[in-house]
Wavefront OBJ file of the C-alpha trace (Angstrom):
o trace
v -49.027 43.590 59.080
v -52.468 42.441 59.072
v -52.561 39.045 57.845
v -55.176 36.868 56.117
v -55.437 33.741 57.700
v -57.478 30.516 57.361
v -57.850 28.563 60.740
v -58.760 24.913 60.050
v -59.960 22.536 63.018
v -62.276 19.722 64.635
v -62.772 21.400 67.881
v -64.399 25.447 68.450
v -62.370 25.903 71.119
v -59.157 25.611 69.169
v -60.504 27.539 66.290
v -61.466 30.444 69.043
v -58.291 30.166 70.726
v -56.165 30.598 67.278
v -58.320 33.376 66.823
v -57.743 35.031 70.023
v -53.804 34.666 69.682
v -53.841 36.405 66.360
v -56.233 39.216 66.987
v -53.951 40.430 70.371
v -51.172 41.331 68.203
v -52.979 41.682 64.871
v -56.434 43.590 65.950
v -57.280 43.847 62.289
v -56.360 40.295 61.096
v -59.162 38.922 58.584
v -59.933 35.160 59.969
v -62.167 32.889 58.337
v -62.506 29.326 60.135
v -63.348 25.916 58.458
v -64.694 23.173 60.657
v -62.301 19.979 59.758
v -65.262 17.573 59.409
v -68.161 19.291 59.353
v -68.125 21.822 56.186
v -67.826 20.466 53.131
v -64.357 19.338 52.358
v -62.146 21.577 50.901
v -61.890 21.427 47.304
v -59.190 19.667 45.025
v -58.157 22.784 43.086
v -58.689 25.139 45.828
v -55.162 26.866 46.626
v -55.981 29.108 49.189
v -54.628 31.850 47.229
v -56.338 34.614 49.022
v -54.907 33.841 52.006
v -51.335 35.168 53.826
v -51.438 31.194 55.478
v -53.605 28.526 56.331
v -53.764 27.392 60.444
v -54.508 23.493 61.005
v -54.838 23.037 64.360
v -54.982 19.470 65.996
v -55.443 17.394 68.947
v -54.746 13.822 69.884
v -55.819 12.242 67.848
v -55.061 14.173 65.550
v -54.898 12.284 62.583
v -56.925 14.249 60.928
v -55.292 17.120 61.038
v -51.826 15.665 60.317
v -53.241 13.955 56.997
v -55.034 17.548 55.985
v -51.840 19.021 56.093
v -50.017 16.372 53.950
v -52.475 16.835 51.318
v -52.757 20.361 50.874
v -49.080 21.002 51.049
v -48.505 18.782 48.583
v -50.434 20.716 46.215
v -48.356 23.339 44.220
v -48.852 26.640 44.654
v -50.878 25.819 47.807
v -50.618 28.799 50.500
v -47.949 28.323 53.564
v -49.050 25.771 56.514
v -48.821 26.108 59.949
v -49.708 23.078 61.396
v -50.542 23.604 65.282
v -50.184 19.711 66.697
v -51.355 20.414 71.217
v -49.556 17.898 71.648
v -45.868 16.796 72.858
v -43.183 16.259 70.111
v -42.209 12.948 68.540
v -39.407 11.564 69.202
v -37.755 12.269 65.799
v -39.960 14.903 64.198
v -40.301 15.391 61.278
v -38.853 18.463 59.613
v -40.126 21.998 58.488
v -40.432 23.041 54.592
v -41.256 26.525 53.765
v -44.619 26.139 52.680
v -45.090 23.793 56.320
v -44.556 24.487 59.475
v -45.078 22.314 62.376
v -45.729 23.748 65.997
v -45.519 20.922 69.312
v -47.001 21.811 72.882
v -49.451 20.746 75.571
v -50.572 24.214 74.785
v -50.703 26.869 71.836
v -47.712 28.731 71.798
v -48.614 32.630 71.281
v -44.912 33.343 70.236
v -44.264 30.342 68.360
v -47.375 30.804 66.217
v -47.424 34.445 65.642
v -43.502 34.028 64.295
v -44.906 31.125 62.412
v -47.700 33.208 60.536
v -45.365 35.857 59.914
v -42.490 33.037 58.139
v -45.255 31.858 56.057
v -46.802 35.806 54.935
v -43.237 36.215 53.882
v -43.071 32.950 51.872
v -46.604 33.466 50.523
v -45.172 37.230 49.081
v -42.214 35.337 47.548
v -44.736 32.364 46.164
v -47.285 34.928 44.610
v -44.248 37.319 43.057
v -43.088 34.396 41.581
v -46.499 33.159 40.303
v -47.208 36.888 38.800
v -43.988 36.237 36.490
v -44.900 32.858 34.723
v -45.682 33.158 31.253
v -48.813 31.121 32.096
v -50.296 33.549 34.524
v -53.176 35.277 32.880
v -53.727 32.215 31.699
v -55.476 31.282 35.114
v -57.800 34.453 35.272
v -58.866 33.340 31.682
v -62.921 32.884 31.628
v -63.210 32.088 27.598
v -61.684 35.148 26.497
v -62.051 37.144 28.972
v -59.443 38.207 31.863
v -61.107 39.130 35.194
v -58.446 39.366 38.079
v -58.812 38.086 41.286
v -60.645 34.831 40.006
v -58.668 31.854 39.155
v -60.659 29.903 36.919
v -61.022 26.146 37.276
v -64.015 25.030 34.991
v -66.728 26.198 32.697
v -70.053 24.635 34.878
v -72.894 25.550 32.344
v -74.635 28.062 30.286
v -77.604 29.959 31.053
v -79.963 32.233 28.499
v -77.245 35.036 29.061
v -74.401 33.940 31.140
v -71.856 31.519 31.253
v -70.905 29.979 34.568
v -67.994 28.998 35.615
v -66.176 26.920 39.014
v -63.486 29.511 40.351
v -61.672 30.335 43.187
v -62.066 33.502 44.668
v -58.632 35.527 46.267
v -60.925 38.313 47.376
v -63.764 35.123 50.042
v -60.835 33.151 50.045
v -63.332 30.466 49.057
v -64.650 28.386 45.901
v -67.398 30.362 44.166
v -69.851 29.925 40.828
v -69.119 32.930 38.537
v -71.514 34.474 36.342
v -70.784 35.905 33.421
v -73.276 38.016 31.427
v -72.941 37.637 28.039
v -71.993 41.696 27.393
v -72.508 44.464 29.095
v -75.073 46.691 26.467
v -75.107 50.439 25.516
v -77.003 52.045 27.845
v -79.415 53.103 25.102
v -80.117 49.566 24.715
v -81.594 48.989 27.781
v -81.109 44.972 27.182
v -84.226 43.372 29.751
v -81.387 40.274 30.402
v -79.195 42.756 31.832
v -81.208 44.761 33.935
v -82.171 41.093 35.423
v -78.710 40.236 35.869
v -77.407 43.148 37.689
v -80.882 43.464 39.766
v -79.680 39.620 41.085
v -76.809 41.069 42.780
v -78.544 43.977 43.655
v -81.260 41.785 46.187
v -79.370 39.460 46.995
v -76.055 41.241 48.043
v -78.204 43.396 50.713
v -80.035 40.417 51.912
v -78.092 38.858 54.746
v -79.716 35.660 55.610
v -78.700 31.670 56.575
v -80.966 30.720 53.643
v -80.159 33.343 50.728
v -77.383 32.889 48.617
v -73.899 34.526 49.590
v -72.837 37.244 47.115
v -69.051 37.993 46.648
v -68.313 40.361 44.051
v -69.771 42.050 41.393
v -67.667 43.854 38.470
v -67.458 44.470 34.589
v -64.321 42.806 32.628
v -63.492 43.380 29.219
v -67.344 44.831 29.038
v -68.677 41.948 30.377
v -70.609 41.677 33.587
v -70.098 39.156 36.474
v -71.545 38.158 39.783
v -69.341 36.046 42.227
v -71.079 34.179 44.529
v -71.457 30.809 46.966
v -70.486 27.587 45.676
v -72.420 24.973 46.645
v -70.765 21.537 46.209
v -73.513 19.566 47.618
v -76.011 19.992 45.007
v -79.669 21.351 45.370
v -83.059 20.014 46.390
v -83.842 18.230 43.186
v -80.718 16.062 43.118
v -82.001 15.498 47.372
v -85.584 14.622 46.178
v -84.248 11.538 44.116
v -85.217 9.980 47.432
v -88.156 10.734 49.207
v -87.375 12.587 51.649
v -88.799 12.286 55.901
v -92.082 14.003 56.587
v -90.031 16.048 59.385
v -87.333 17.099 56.614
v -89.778 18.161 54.592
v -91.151 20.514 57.204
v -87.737 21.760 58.018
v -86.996 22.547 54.684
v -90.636 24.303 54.008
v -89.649 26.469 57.140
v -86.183 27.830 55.902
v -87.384 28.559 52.553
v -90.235 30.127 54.030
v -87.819 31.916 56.203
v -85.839 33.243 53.074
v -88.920 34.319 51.176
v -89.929 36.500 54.088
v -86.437 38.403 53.860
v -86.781 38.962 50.006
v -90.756 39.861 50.728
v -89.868 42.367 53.302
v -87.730 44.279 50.484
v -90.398 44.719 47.808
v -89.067 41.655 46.078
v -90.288 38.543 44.475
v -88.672 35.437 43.391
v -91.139 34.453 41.015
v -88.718 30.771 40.250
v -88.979 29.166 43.304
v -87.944 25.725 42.246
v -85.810 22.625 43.460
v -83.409 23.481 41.432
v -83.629 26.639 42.759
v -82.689 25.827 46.326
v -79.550 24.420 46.939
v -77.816 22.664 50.088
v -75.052 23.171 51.861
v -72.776 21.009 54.150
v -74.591 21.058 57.214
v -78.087 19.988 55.789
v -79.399 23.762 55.590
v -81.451 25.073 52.738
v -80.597 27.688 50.475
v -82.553 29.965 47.437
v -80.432 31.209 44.924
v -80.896 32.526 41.188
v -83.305 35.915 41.552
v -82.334 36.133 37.634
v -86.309 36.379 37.225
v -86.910 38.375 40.987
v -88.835 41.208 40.723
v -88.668 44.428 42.869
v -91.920 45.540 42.781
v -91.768 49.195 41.643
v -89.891 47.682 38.617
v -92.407 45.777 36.998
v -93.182 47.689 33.832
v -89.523 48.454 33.356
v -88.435 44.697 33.392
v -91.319 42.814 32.624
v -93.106 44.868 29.812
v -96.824 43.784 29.569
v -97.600 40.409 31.400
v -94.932 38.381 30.417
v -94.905 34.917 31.445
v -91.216 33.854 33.343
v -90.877 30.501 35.780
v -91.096 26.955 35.404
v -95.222 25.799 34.860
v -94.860 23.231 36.777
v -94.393 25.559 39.763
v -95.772 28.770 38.477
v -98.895 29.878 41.053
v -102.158 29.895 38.621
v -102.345 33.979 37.895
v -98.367 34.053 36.947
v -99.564 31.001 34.629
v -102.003 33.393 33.323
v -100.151 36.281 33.499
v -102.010 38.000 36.075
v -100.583 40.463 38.547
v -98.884 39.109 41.273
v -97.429 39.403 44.780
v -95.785 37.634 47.452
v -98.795 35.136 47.602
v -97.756 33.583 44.270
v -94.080 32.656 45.561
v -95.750 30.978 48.244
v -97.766 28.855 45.828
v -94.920 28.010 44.401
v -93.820 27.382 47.597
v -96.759 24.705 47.977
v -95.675 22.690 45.147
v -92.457 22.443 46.333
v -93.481 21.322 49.988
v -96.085 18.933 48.015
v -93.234 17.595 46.024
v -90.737 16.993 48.784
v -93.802 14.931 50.993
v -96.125 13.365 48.582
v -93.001 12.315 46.031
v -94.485 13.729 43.217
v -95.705 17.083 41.673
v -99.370 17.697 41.973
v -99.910 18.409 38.578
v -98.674 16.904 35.200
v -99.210 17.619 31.649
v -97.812 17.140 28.459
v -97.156 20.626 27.207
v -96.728 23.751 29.247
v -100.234 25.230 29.184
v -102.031 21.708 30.159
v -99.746 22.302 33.157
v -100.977 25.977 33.278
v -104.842 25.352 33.082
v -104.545 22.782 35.857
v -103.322 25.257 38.387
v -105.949 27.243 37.513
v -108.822 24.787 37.287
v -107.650 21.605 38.785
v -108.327 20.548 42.043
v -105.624 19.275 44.580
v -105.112 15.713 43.862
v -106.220 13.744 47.053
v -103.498 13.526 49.892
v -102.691 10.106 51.641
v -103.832 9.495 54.894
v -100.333 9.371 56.064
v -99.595 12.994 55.478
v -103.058 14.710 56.606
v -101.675 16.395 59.360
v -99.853 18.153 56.707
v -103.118 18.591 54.808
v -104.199 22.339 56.174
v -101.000 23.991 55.442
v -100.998 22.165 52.069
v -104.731 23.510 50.968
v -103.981 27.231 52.107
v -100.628 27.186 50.303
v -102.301 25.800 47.238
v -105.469 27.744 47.113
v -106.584 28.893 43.743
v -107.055 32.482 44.501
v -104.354 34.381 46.541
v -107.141 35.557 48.974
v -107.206 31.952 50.321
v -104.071 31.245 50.582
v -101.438 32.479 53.405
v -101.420 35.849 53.495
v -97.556 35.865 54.279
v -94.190 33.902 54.568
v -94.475 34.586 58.460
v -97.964 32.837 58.293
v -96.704 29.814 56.606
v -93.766 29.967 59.389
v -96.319 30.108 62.771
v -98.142 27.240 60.713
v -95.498 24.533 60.458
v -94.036 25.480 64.134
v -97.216 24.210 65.301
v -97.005 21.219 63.835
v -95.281 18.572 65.723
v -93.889 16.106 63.718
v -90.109 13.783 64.418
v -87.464 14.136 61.727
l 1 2 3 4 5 6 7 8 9 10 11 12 13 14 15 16 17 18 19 20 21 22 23 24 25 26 27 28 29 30 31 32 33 34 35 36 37 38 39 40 41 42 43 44 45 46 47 48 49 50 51 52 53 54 55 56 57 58 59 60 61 62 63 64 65 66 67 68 69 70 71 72 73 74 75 76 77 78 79 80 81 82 83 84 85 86 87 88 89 90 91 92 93 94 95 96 97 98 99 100 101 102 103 104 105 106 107 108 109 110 111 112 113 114 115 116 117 118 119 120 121 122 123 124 125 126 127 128 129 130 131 132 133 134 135 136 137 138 139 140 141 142 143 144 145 146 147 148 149 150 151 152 153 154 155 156 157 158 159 160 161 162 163 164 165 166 167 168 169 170 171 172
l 173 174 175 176 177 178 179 180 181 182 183 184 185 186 187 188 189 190 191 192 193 194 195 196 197 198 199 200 201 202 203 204 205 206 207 208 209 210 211 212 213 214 215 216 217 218 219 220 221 222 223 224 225 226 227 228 229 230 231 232 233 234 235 236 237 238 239 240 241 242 243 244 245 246 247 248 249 250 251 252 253 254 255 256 257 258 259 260 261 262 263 264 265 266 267 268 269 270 271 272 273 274 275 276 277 278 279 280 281 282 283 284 285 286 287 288 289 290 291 292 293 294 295 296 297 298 299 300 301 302 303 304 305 306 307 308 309 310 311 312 313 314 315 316 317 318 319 320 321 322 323 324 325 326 327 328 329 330 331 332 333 334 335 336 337 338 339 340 341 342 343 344 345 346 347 348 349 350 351 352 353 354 355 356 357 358 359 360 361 362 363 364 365 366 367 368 369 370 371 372 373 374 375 376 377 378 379 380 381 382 383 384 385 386 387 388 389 390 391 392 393 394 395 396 397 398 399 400 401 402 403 404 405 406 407 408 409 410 411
């Protein structure tokens, strides 16, 4: 037996020490932890599916904990609970269920919780044989009409040029994740540009491992329909986060992990070429994170995906020879990059219009609108970021980097 577990808890030392118990007599055990507090809440249709039990461990007060554990197991279908309470028994406790366990001591019990675990893998084989023979089942892998196992769906989210994407829960992360679906997969004499983009996406981003680039999950064809399966991201992005202004030192923060991200994809021959707020989403803990490379572009693949100069981004962040459909290299994400870091300071994007190509020609021809006093120590990296021509502008990510670590400005 090598279970799949999910250890839930306030305190690192008594996710560790769970850890530690289960790895001496499982050495292959897959464990993935959730800080009770500090990631984002666990969501309301999230069953834990992929998992052989979940672990709440909790210490006085552990309130917390106790109340978790009501909730979830109260959910049908939910996976088995162990909850781990270091503490000493009630006088009348209360009693175990199948799908929840209860465990009392000044310490963690190695026996106790390891015959616990394997109680609840049992149950959660009974639960899942039981769930495979409803008449309703497929009905739960059902994305429109397609089937694709090992995602339960929960909600159609939106709808892109050529995917659908959907809210699902993942048995294979064990975690809530956005699905993509491409709209079909084509011949292969077809040679659909969409589809190339689509499977490129997963293709960066899956080899990328990095704090700020998106987590991939899965990729796989369904019914002959592609599909990428990767982090949810409950908190929103940067747009929704720029409805209020946001602290000079924030702004500087974020500027440095996007910058951080763009000098992963750069070091791979890639570009993002739709760096946007709505590009960069947030997670839990405050950190930035760049997701949809639908329009990235490996270099050597330019004439194959692109054709001749096509235009693709958003003018108002587009770096004046994309606008103009100009070569381009890493210097034009970091343009992009400059409006962004404008946006999140000043309030504001630098330049308005009111059709796409105004927008276009000012890039190109405008100069910088005049910065406030209040923000000129932020001035220098602003004017190199948002240079006209890529020759005066940051040569690299890692330049913008050693530029705003020199700046020393409070959060």
């Amino acid at each position: 037996m090598s279970p799949r577990l999910l250890v839930i808890a306030d305190r690192p030392e008594y996710r560790l020490l769970a850890r530690k118990h289960v790895e001496i007599e499982w050495p292959e055990a897959v464990i993935l932890e959730h800080r009770l507090g500090e990631d984002q809440p666990l969501d309301a249709k999230f069953l834990a599916a992929g998992y052989d039990a979940v672990i709440i461990v909790g210490a006085p007060p552990a309130e917390s904990a106790e109340v978790l554990a009501s909730v979830l197991s109260a959910r049908s279908d939910f996976a088995p609970l162990v909850l781990v309470l270091v503490q000493d028994p009630p006088p009348e406790p209360v009693p175990d269920t199948p799908r929840l366990q209860r465990l009392y001591g000044k310490k963690i019990d190695r026996e106790r919780l390891l015959r616990a675990i394997t109680a609840a893998s049992r149950e959660q084989r009974r639960a899942l044989a039981a769930l495979r023979a409803r008449p309703d089942y497929d009905q739960l892998y059902k994305f429109g009409s397609l089937t694709i196992r090992g995602h339960r769906c929960i909600r159609q989210v939106g709808t892109g040029g050529m995917c659908k994407i959907y809210l699902a829960e993942s048995e294979r992360a064990g975690a809530m994740v956005v699905l993509k679906v491409f709209s079909q997969v084509p011949d292969v004499s077809e040679r659909l540009v969409g589809f190339d983009r689509f499977i490129q996406e997963y293709e960066i981003v899956a080899g990328l491992k990095h704090p700020n680039i998106v987590r991939i999950y899965d990729l796989g064809v369904a019914d002959d329909h592609a599909y990428i399966a990767m982090e949810h991201f409950p908190a929103g992005d940067l747009r929704q986060r720029m409805r209020t202004q946001l602290p000079p030192g924030t702004a500087l923060r974020f500027l440095a992990q996007m910058a951080s991200a763009l000098e992963a994809i750069h070091s791979v021959g890639v570009l993002h070429r739709d760096l946007k707020p709505a590009n960069v989403m947030l997670r839990a803990d405050g950190t930035l994170c760049l997701i949809d490379f639908g329009l990235a572009k490996a270099n050597q693949m330019d004439v194959e995906l692109t054709g001749s100069r096509e235009i693709f981004g958003t003018p108002y962040y587009m770096s004046p020879e994309q606008g103009h459909a100009e070569l381009i290299d890493a210097r034009s994400d970091l343009y992009s990059l400059g409006i962004v870091f404008y946006e999140m300071l000043i309030g504001r994007k630098p330049y308005t219009g009111t059709t796409a190509m105004e927008v276009i020609y000012k890039h190109k021809r405008a100069p910088l609108p005049a910065i406030d006093p209040q923000y000129a120590a932020y001035e220098p990296i602003l004017q190199r970021l948002l240079a006209k021509s890529p020759e005066d502008r940051f040569q690299s990510a890692r330049e913008v980097l050693d530029a705003a670590a020199e700046l020393k400005i409070p959060a």
